[in-house]
MMTF fields as JSON, N, C-alpha, C and O atoms, coordinates in Angstrom:
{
  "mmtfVersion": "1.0.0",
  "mmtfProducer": "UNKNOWN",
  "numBonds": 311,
  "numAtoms": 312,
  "numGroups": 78,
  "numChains": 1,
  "numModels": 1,
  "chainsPerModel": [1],
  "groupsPerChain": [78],
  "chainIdList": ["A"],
  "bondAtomList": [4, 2, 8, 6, 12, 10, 16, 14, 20, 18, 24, 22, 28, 26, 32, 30, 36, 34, 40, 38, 44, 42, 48, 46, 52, 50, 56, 54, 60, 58, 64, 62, 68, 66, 72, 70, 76, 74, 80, 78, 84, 82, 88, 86, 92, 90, 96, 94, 100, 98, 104, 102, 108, 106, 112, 110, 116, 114, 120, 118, 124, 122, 128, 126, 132, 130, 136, 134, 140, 138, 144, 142, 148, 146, 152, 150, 156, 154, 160, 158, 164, 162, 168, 166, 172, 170, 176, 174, 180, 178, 184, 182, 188, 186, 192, 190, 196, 194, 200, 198, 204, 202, 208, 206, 212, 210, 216, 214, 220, 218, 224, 222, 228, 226, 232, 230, 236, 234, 240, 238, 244, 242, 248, 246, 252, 250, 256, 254, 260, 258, 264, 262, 268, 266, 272, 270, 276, 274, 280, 278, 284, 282, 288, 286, 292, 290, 296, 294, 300, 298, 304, 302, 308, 306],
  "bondOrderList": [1, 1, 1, 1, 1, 1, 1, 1, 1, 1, 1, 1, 1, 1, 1, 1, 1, 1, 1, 1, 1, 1, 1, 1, 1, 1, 1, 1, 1, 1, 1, 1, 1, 1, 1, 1, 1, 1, 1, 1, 1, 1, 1, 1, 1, 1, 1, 1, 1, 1, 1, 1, 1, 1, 1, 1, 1, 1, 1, 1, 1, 1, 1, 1, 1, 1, 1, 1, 1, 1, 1, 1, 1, 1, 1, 1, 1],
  "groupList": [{"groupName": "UNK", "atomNameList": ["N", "CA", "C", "O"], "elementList": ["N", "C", "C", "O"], "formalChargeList": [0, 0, 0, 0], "bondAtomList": [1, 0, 2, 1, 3, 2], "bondOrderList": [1, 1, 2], "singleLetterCode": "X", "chemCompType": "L-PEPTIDE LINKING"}],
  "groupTypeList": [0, 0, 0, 0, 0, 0, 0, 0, 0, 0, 0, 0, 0, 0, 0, 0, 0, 0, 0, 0, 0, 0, 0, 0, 0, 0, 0, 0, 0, 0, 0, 0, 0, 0, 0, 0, 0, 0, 0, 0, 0, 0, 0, 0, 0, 0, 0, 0, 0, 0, 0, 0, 0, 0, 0, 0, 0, 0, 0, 0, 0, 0, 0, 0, 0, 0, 0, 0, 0, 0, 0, 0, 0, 0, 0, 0, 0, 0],
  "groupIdList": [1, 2, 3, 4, 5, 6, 7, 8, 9, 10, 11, 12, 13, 14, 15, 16, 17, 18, 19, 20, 21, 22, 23, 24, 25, 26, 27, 28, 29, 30, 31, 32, 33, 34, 35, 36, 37, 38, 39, 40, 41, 42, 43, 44, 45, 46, 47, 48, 49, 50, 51, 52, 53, 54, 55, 56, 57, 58, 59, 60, 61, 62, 63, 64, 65, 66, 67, 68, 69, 70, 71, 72, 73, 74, 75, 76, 77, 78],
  "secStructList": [7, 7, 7, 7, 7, 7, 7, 7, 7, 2, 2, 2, 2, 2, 2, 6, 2, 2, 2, 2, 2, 2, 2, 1, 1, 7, 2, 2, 2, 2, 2, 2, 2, 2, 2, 2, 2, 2, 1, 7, 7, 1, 7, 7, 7, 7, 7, 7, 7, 6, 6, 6, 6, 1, 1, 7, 7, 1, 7, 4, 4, 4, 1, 6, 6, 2, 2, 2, 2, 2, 2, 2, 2, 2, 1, 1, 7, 7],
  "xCoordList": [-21.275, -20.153, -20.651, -21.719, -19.814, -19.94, -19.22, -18.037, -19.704, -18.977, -18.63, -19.53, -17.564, -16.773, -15.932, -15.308, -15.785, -14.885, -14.235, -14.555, -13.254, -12.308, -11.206, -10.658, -10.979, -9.945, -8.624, -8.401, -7.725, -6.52, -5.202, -5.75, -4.232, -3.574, -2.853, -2.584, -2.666, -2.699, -1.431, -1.347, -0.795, 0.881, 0.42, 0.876, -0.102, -0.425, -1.44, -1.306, -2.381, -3.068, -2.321, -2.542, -1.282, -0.322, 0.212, 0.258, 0.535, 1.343, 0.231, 0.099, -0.639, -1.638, -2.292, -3.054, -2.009, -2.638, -1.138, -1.152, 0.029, 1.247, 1.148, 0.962, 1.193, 1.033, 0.312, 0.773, -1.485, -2.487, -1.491, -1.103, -1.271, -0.472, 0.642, 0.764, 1.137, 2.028, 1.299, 1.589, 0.351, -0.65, -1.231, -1.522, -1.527, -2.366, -4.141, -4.927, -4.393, -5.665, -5.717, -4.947, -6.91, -7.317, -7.124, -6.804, -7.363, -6.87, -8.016, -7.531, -8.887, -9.717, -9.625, -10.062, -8.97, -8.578, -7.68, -7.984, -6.309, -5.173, -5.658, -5.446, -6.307, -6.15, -7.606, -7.672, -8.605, -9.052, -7.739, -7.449, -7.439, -6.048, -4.991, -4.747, -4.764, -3.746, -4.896, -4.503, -6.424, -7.053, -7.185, -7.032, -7.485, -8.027, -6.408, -6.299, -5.494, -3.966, -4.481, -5.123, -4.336, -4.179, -5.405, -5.047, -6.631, -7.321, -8.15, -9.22, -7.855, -8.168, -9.543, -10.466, -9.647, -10.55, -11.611, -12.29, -11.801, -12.981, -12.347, -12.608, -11.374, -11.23, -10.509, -10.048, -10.821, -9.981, -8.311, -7.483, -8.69, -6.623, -5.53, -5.788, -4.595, -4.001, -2.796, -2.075, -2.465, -1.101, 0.332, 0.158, 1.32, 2.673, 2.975, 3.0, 3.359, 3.658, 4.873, 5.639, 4.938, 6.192, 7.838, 8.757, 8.108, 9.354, 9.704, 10.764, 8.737, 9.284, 9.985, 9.647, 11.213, 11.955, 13.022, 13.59, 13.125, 13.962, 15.131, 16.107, 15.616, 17.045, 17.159, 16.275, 18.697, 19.237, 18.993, 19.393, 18.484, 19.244, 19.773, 19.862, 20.64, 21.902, 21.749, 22.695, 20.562, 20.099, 19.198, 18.007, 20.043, 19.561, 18.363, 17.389, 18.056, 16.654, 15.829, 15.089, 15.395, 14.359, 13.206, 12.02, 13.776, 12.824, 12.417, 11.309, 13.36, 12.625, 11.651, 10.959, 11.624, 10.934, 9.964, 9.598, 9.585, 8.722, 7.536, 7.514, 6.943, 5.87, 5.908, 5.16, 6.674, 7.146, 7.147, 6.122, 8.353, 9.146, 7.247, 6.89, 6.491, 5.49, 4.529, 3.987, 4.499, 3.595, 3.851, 3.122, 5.036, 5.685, 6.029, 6.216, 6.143, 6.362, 5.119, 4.804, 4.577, 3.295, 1.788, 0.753, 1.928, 0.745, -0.133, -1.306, 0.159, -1.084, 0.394, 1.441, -0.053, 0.762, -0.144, -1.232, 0.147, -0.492, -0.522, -1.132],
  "yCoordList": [-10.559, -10.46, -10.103, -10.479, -9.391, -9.105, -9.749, -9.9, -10.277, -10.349, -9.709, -9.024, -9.558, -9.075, -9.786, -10.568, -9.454, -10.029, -9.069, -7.962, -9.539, -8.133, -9.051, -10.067, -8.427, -9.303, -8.473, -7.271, -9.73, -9.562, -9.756, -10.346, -9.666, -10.185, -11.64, -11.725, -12.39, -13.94, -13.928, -14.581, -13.011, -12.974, -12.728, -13.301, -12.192, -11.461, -12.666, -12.801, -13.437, -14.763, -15.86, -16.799, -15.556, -17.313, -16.624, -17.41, -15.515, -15.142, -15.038, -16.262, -14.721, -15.318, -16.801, -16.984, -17.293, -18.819, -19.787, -20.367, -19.524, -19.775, -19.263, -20.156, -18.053, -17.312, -18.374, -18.637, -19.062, -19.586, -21.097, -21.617, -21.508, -22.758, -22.903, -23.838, -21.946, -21.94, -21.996, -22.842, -21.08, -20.908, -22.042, -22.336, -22.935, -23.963, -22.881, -23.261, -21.988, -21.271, -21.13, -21.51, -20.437, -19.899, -18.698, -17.603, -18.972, -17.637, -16.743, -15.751, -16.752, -15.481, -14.942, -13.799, -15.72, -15.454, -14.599, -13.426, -14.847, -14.159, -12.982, -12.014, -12.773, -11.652, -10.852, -9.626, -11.538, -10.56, -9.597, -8.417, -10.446, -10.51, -8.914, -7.73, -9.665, -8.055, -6.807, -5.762, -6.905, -5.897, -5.144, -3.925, -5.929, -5.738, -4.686, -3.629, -5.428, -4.621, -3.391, -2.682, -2.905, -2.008, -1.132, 0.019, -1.236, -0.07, 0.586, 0.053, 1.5, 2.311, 1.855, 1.771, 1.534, 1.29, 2.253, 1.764, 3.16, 4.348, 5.487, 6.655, 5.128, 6.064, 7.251, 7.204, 8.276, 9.089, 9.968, 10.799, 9.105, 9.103, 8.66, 7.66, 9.067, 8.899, 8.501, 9.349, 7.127, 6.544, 6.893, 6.806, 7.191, 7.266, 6.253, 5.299, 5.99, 4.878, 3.767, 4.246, 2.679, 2.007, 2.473, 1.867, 3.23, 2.974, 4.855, 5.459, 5.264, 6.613, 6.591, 5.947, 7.256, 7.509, 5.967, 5.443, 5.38, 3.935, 4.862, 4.113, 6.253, 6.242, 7.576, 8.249, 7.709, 9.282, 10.43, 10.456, 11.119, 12.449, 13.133, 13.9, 13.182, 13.807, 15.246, 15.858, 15.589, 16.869, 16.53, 16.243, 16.605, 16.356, 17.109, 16.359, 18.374, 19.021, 18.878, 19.859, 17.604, 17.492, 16.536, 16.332, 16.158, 15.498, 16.774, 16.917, 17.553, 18.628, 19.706, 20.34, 19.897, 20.529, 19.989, 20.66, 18.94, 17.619, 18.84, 19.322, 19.073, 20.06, 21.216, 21.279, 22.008, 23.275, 22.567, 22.75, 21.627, 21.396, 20.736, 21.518, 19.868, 19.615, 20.367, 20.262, 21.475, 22.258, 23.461, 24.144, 23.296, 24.244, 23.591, 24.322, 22.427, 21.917, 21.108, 20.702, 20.962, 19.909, 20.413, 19.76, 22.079, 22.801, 21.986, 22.36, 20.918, 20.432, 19.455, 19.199, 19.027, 17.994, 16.84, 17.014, 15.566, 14.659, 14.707, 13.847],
  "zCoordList": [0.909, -0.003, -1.39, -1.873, -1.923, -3.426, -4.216, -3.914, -5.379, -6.735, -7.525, -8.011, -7.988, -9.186, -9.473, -8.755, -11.2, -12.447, -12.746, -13.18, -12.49, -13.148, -14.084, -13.657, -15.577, -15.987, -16.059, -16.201, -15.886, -15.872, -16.869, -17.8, -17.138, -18.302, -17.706, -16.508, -18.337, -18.343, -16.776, -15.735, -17.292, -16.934, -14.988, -13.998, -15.053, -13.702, -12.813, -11.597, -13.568, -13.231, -12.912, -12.147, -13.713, -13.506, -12.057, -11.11, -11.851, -10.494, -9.959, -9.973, -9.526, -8.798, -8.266, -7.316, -8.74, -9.178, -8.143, -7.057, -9.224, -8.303, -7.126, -6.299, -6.591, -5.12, -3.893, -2.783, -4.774, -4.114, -4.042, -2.996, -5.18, -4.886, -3.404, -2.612, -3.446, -2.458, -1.112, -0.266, -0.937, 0.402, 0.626, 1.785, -0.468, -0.275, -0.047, 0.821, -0.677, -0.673, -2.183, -3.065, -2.209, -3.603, -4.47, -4.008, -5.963, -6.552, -6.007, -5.462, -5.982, -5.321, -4.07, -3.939, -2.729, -1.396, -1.814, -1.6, -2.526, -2.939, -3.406, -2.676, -4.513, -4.866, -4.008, -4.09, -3.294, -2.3, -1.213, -1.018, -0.915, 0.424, -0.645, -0.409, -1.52, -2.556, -2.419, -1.9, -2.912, -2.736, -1.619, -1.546, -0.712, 0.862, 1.233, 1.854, 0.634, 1.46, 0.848, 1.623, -0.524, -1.311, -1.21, -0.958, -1.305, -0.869, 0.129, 0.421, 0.604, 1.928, 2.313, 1.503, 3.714, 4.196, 4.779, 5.681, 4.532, 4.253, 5.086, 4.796, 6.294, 7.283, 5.946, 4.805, 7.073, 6.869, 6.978, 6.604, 7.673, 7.76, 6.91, 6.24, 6.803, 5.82, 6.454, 6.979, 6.46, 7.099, 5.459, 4.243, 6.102, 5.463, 4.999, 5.777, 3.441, 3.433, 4.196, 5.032, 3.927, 4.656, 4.099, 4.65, 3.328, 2.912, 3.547, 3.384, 4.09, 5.065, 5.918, 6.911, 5.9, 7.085, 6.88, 7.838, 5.27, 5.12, 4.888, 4.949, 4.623, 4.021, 4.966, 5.496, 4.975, 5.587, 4.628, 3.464, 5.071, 4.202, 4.144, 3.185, 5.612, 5.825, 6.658, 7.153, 6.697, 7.79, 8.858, 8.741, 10.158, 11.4, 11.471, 11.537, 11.482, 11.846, 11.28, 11.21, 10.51, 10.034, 11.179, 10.919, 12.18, 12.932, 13.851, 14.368, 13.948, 14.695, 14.232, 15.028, 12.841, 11.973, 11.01, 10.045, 11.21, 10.389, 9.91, 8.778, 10.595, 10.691, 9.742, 8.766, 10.007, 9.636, 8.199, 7.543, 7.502, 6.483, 5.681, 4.8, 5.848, 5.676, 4.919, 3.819, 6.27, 5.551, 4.239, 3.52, 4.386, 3.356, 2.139, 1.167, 2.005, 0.798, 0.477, -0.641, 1.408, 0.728, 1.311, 1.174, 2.178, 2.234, 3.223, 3.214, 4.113, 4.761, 5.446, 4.851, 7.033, 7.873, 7.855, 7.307, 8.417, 8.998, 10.368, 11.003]
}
């Protein structure tokens, strides 16, 4: 394991600290656990985030054209 200090503004510690209170764990488990979510784990893949595909947009052929619509607006598919 590694160490690091990273500082934070007070405001963001007390919600941390509260968070660990609640778990009954620690402020450093917690905010390992927030890091660990938040940055990519070396692969190379690139998962969509969660809030894709949360609303309508009102045009059916887009599940049939995911691809097509992809590469044309954003030059590369997943």
């Amino acid at each position: 394991m590694t160490e690091l200090r990273v500082v934070i503004p007070d405001e963001i510690a007390e919600r941390l600290a509260s968070e660990a209170a609640e778990r009954g764990s620690s402020t450093e488990q917690v905010a390992a656990e927030v890091l660990m979510s938040h940055v990519p784990s070396g692969s190379k893949t690139r998962s969509l985030p969660a809030w894709v595909g949360a609303v309508r947009s009102g045009r059916d052929y887009l599940s049939e054209r995911h691809e097509e619509i992809l590469k044309s607006e954003l030059g590369h598919t997943w």
